[in-house]
C-alpha positions in Angstrom: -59.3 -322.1 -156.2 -59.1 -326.4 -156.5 -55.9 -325.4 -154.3 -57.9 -323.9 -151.1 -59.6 -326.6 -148.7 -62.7 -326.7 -148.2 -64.9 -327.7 -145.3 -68.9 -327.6 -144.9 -71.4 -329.7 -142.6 -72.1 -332.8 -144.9 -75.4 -333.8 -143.3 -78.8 -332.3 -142.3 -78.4 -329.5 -140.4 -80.8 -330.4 -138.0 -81.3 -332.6 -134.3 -80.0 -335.8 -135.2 -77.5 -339.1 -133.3 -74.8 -337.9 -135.2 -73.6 -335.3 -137.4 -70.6 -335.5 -140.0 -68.1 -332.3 -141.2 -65.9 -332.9 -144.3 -62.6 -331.3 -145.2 -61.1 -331.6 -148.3 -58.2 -330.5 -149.8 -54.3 -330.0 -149.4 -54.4 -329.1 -146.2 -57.2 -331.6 -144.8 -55.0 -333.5 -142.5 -53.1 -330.2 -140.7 -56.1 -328.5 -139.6 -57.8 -332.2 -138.4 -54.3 -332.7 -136.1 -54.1 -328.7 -134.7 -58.2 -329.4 -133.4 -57.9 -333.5 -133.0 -56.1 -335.7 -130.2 -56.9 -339.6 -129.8 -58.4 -340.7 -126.7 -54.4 -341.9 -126.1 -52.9 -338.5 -126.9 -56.1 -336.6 -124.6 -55.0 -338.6 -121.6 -51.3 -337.4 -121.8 -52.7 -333.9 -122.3 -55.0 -333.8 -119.1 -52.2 -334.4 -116.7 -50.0 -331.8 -117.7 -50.2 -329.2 -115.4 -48.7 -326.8 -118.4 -50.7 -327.6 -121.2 -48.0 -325.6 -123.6 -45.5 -328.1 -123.1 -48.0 -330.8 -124.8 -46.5 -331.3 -128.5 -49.4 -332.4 -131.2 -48.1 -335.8 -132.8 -50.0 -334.9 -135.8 -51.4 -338.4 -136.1 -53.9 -338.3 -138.6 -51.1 -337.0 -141.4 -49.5 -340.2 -141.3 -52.6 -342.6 -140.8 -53.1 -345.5 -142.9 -55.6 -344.3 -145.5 -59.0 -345.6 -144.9 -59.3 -345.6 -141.3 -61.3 -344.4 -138.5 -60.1 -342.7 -134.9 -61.4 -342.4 -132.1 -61.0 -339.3 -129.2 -61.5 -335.3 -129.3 -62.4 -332.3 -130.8 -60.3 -329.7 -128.4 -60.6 -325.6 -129.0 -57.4 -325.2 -127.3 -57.9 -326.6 -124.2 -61.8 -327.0 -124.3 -63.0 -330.3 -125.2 -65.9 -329.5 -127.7 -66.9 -333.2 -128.5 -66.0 -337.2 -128.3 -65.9 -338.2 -132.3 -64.5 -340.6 -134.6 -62.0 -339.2 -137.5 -62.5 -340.7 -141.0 -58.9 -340.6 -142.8 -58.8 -340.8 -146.8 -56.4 -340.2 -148.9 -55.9 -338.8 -152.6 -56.6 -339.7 -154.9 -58.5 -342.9 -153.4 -61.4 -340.4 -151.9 -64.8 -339.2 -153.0 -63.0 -335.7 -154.2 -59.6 -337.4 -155.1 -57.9 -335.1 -152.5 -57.2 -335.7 -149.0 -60.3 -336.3 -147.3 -60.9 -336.0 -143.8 -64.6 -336.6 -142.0 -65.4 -335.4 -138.4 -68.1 -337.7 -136.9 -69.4 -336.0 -134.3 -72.5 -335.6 -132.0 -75.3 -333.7 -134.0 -76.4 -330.6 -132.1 -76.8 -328.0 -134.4 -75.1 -325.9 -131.6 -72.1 -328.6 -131.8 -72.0 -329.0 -135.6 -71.5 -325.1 -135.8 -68.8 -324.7 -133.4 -66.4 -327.7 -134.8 -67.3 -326.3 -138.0 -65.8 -322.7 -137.0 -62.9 -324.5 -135.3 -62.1 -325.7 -138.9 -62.1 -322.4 -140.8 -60.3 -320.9 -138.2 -57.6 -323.4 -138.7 -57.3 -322.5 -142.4 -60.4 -324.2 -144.2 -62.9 -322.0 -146.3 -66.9 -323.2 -146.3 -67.2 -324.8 -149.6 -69.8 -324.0 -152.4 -73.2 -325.9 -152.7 -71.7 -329.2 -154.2 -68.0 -328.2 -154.6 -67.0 -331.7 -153.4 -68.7 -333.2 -156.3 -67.5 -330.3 -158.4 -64.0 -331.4 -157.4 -64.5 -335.0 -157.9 -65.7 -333.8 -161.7 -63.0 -331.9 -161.8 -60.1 -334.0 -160.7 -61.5 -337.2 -163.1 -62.9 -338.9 -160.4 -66.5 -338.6 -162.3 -67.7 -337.4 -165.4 -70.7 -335.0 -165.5 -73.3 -337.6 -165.7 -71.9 -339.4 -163.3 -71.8 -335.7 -161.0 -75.1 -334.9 -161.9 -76.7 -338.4 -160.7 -75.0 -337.7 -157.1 -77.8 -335.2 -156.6 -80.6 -336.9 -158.6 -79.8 -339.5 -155.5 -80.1 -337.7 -153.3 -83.3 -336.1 -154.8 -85.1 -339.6 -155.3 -88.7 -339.6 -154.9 -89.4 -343.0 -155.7 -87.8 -346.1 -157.1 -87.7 -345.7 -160.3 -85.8 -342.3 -159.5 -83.6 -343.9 -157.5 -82.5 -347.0 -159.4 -82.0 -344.5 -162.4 -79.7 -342.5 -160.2 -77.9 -345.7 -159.2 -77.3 -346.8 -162.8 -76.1 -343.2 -164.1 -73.6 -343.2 -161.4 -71.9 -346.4 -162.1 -71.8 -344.7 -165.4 -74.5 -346.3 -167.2 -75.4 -343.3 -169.4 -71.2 -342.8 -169.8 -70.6 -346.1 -171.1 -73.4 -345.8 -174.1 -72.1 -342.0 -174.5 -68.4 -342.6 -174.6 -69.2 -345.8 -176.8 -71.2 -343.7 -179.5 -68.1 -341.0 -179.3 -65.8 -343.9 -180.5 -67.6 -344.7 -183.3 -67.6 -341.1 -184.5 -64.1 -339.8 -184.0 -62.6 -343.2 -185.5 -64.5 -341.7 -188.5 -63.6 -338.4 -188.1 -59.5 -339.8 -188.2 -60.0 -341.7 -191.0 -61.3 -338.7 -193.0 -58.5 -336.7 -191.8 -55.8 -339.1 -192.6 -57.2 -339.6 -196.3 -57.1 -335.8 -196.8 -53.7 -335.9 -195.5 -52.5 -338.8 -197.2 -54.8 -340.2 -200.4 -52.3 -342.5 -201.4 -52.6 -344.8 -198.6 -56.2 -344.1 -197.5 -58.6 -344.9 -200.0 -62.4 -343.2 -199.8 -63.7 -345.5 -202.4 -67.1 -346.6 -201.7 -66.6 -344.7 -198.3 -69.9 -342.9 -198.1 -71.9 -345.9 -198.5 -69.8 -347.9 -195.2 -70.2 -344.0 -193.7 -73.9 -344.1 -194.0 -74.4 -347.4 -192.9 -72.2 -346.5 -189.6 -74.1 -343.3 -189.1 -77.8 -345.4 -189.2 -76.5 -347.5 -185.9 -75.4 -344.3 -184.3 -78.4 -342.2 -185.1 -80.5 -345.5 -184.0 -79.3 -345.7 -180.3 -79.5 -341.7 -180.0 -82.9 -342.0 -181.2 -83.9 -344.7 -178.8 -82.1 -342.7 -175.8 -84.3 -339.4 -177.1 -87.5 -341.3 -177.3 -87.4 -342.7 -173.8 -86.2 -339.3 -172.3 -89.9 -337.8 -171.3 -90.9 -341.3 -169.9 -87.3 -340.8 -167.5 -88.5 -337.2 -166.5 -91.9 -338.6 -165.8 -91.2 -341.1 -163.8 -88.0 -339.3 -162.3 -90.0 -336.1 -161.3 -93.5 -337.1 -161.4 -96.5 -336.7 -163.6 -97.2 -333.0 -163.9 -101.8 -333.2 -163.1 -104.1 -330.4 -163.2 -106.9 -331.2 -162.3 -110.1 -329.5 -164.4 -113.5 -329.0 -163.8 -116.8 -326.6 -163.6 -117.5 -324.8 -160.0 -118.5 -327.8 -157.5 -117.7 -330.6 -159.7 -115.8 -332.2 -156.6 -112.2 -331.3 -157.6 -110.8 -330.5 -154.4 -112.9 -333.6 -152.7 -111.1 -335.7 -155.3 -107.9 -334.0 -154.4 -108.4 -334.4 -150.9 -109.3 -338.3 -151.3 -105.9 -338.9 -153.0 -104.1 -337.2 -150.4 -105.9 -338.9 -147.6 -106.7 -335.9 -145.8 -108.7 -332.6 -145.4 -106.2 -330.1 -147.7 -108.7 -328.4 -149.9 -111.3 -326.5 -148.5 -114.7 -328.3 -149.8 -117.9 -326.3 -149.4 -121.4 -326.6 -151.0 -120.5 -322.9 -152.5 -119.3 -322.9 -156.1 -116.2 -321.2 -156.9 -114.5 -321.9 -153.5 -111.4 -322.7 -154.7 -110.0 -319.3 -156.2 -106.1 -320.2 -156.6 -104.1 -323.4 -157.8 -103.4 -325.7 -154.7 -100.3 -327.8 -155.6 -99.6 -331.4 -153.6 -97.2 -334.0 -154.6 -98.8 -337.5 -154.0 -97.5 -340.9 -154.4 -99.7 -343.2 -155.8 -99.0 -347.0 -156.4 -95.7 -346.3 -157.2 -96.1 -343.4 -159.5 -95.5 -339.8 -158.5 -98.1 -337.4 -159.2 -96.8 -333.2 -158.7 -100.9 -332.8 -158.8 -102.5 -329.0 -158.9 -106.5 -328.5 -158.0 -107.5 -325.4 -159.7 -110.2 -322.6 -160.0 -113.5 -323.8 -161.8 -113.8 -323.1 -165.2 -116.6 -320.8 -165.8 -117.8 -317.2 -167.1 -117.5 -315.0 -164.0 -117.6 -311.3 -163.1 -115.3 -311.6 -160.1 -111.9 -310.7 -160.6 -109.9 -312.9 -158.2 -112.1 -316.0 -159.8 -110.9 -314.6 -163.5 -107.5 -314.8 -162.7 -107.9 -318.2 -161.2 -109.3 -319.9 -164.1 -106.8 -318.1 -166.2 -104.4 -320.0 -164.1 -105.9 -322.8 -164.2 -105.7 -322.7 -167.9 -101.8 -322.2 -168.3 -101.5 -325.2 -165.5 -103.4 -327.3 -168.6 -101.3 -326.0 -171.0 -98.2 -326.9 -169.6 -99.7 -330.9 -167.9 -98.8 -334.2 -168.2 -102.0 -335.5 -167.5 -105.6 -333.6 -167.3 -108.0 -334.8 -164.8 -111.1 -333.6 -165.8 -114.2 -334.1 -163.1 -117.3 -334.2 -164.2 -120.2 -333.6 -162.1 -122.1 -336.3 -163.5 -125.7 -335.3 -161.4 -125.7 -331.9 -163.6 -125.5 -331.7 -167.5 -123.3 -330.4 -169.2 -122.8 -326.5 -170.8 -120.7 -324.3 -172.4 -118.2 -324.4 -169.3 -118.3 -328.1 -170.3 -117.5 -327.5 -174.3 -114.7 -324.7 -172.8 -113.1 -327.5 -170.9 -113.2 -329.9 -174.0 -110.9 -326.8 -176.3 -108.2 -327.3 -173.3 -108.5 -331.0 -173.5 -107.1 -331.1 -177.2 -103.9 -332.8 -178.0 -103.2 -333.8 -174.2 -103.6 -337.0 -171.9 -106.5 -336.8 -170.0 -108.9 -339.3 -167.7 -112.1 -338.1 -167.4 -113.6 -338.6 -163.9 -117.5 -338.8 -164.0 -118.2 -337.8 -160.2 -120.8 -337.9 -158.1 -121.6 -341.8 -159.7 -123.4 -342.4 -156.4 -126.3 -339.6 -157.2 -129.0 -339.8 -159.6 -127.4 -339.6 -162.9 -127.9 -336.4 -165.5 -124.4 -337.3 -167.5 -123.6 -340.6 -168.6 -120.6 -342.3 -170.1 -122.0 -342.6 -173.5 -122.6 -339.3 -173.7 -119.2 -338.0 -172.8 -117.9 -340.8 -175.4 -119.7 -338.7 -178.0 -118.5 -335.4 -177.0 -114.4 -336.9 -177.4 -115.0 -339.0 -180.7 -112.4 -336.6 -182.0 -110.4 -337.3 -179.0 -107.8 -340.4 -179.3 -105.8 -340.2 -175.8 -108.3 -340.7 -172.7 -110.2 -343.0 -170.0 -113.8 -342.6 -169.0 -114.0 -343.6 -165.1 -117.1 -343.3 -162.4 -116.5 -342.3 -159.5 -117.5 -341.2 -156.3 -115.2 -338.5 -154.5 -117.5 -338.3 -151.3 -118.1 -342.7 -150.9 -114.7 -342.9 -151.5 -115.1 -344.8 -154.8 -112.8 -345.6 -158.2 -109.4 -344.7 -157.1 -108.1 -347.9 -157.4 -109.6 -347.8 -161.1 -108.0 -344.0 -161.5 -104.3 -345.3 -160.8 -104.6 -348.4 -163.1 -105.6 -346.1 -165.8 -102.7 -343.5 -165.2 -100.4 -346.9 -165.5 -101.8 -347.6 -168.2 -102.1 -344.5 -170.2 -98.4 -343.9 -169.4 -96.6 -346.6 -168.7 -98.5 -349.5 -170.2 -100.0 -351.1 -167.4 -97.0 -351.8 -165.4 -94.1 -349.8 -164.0 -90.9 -351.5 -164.4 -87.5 -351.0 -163.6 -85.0 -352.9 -166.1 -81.3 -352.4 -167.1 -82.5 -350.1 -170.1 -80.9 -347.2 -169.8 -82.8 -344.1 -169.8 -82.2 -340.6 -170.1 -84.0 -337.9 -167.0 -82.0 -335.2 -168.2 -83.3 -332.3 -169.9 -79.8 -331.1 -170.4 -79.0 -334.6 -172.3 -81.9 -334.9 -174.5 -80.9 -331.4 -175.8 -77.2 -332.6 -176.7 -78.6 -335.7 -178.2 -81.0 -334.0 -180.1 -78.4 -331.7 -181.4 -76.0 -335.0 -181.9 -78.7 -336.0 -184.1 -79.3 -333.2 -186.4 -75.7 -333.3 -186.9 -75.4 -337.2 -188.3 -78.7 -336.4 -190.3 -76.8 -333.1 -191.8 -73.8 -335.9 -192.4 -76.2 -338.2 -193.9 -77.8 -335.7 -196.4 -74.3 -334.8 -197.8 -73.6 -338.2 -198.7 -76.9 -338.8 -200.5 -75.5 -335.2 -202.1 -72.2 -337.1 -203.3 -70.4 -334.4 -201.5 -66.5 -334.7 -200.4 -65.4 -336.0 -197.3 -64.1 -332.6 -195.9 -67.9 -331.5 -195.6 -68.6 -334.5 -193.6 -66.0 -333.6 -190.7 -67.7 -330.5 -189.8 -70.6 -332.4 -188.8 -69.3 -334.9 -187.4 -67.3 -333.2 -184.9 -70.1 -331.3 -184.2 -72.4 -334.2 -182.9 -69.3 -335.6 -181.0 -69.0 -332.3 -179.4 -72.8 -332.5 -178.5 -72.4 -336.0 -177.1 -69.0 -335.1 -175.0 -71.4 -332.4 -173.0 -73.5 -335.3 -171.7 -70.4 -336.6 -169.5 -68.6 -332.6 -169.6 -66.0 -333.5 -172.0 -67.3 -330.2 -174.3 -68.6 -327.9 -171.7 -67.3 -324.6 -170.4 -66.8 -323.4 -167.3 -70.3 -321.2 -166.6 -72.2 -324.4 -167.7 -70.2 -326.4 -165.1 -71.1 -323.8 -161.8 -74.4 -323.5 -163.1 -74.6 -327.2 -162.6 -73.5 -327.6 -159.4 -75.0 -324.5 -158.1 -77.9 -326.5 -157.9 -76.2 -329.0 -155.5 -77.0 -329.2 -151.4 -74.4 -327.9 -149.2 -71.6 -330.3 -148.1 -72.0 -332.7 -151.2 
């Protein structure tokens, strides 16, 4: 119920200087006054002798909005904490209801018991991101705006970040609501000729339709194509990493990482299940999984590890495939190559520091039918080529150089499929004006990639879509 208040512990529940609870809601100010006396106020409490007599002044209901207060957290007469007492007021807050944060010391034993204190005193916990939820709800964000709160907080690098940043000063809202424009002004016209011909001509109409359509369809198009380079870069590049038995795969993985994770032994097939690491790497984020060797093999755990191994590949960004290049290469070798098809992939010829049975050449002639790929020697044990291995991941994905403009790019899998669908629908609008159809068929689709659009910023969504959404905030945002 948006009438309830809510209350939850707004940061990390854990040993820190200080900790912060937030109530908000209708009755945010009534419960901070029954549990909160300023320092003032305390002192004229301790020297009563009857402690009943004391009347609350209720100061924080009629504080300026904005401010901060210092004194007590009291559980009737028990002083629980010193804290400060953030005051905001609706529909200036972060919810656009009354708003009201506890700064307190922050004890996990502390947090918990101001935290009961409030819910006794009529709050309810709130929901993983009902405060956002809220804000969404009561206009003081759209969607895309909601959803970028948590993308912040989820950051993993700068590129995440800054994308974050620009979404919630509504970045991806001003192109959206910008596109809607455009549509429904064509969507009233066509309604108000059908309604009344005689003043709204639809002469030549089609033709200034069309042309309309081509600068809409353009800037969805450019937002869609730049979409998997924002998921990259937001999430990471999803790596498997690929290789025969004793190649060096986890020795690699363990040089990226900078420390002993995999377990590395002269015994081939060590490695029986998918080790998963997420490694930073010049600025890039790389979600990276070692996996079994790829080999014929009678042992059942190792089958089911290169089975693995080959749905990891399936699903990759990026395929690191090591090469031990001190052993030729075999039918585990050509398997490797069928998995390689049709993805990004740097080949790593290992070992470089050995005497040499596989050489670059070589592996050039087994890819000629390859287009996508780097060739790069290294050497996994003499810590060698690394630096060459992150250049070429720059440069296979983001052309040599990672940078972070005022372009605005989609990271949400939930927009691309609206503007995909927004789209379709000007393409359907499109083909029934090369069709010399009437202008009642084109309002159908029309509305329909205006609808598509308006779920990017929750204009067109229901409510299950919206919980689902927030479900997947943290608690107390």
């Amino acid at each position: 119920m948006m009438t309830d208040t809510i209350a939850a512990i707004a940061t990390a529940f854990s040993e820190s200087g200080i900790g912060i609870i937030r109530i908000s809601g209708e009755n945010a100010f009534n419960i901070a006054d029954k549990i909160f006396l300023r320092k003032k106020d305390f002192e004229e409490f301790c020297i009563l002798e009857d402690k009943s007599d004391f009347k609350n002044k209720g100061f924080i209901k009629n504080a300026k909005a904005y401010t901060m207060h210092y004194g007590y957290i009291l559980d009737g007469e028990t002083v629980l904490d010193e804290v400060l007492v953030s005051v905001m007021r609706a529909p200036k807050s972060y919810t656009a209801e009354d708003v009201v944060e506890i700064n307190c010391h922050g004890g996990i034993f502390i947090l918990q018991k101001i935290m009961e204190l409030v819910i006794r005193n009529g709050a309810r916990v709130a929901e993983p991101g009902e405060f956002t939820k809220r804000a969404f709800l009561n206009g003081r964000m759209d969607l895309s705006e909601a959803e970028a709160v948590m993308d912040l907080i989820q950051s993993k690098n700068e590129f995440a970040l800054q994308a974050s940043i620009g979404q919630l000063k509504g970045s991806v809202s001003s192109i959206i609501k910008r596109l809607r424009s455009k549509i429904i002004y064509e969507i009233a016209f066509i309604e108000s000729a059908l309604d009344d011909p005689e003043n709204y001509s639809t002469d030549g109409y089609g033709k200034k339709l069309f042309a309309v359509l081509e600068e809409v369809e353009g800037e969805v198009e450019d937002l869609i194509i730049h979409a998997d380079d924002g998921r990259i870069l937001k999430e990471g590049i999803q790596t498997v990493i690929l290789g025969k038995p004793n190649a060096g795969k986890s020795s690699f993985l363990n040089e990226l990482l900078g420390e002993e994770k995999a377990i590395v032994t002269d015994i081939a097939g060590t490695t029986r299940d998918a080790l998963e690491e997420n490694i930073k790497l010049g600025g890039i984020n790389l979600h990276i999984i070692d996996t079994a060797g790829i080999r014929k093999t009678e042992d059942t755990v190792e089958k089911i590890g290169v089975e693995k191994a080959r749905k990891y590949a399936s699903e990759a960004d990026l395929i690191v495939y090591i090469v031990d290049s001190s052993v030729n290469l075999d039918e585990s070798d050509e398997e490797i190559l069928e998995i390689l098809k049709d993805k990004h992939f740097i080949v790593l010829l290992n070992k470089s520091d050995l005497n040499t049975a596989v050489t670059e050449k070589e592996v050039t002639n087994k890819l000629k039918d390859f287009s996508d790929y780097e060739i790069i020697k290294i050497s996994a044990l003499k810590h060698q080529g690394i630096d060459v291995f992150e250049e070429a991941v720059k440069k296979m994905f983001f052309n040599g150089t990672i940078s972070f403009n005022n372009e605005v790019i989609i990271t949400s899998m939930r927009h691309k499929e609206a503007l995909l669908e927004a789209k379709e629908s000007i393409c359907m609008v499109k083909q029934s004006i090369d069709a010399g159809m009437s202008e009642d068929f084109y309002s159908i689709d029309l509305m329909n990639a205006y609808a598509a659009l308006g779920r990017i910023i929750g204009e067109e969504v229901g409510d299950d879509l919206v919980n689902e959404i927030f479900e997947k905030f943290c608690m107390g945002k």
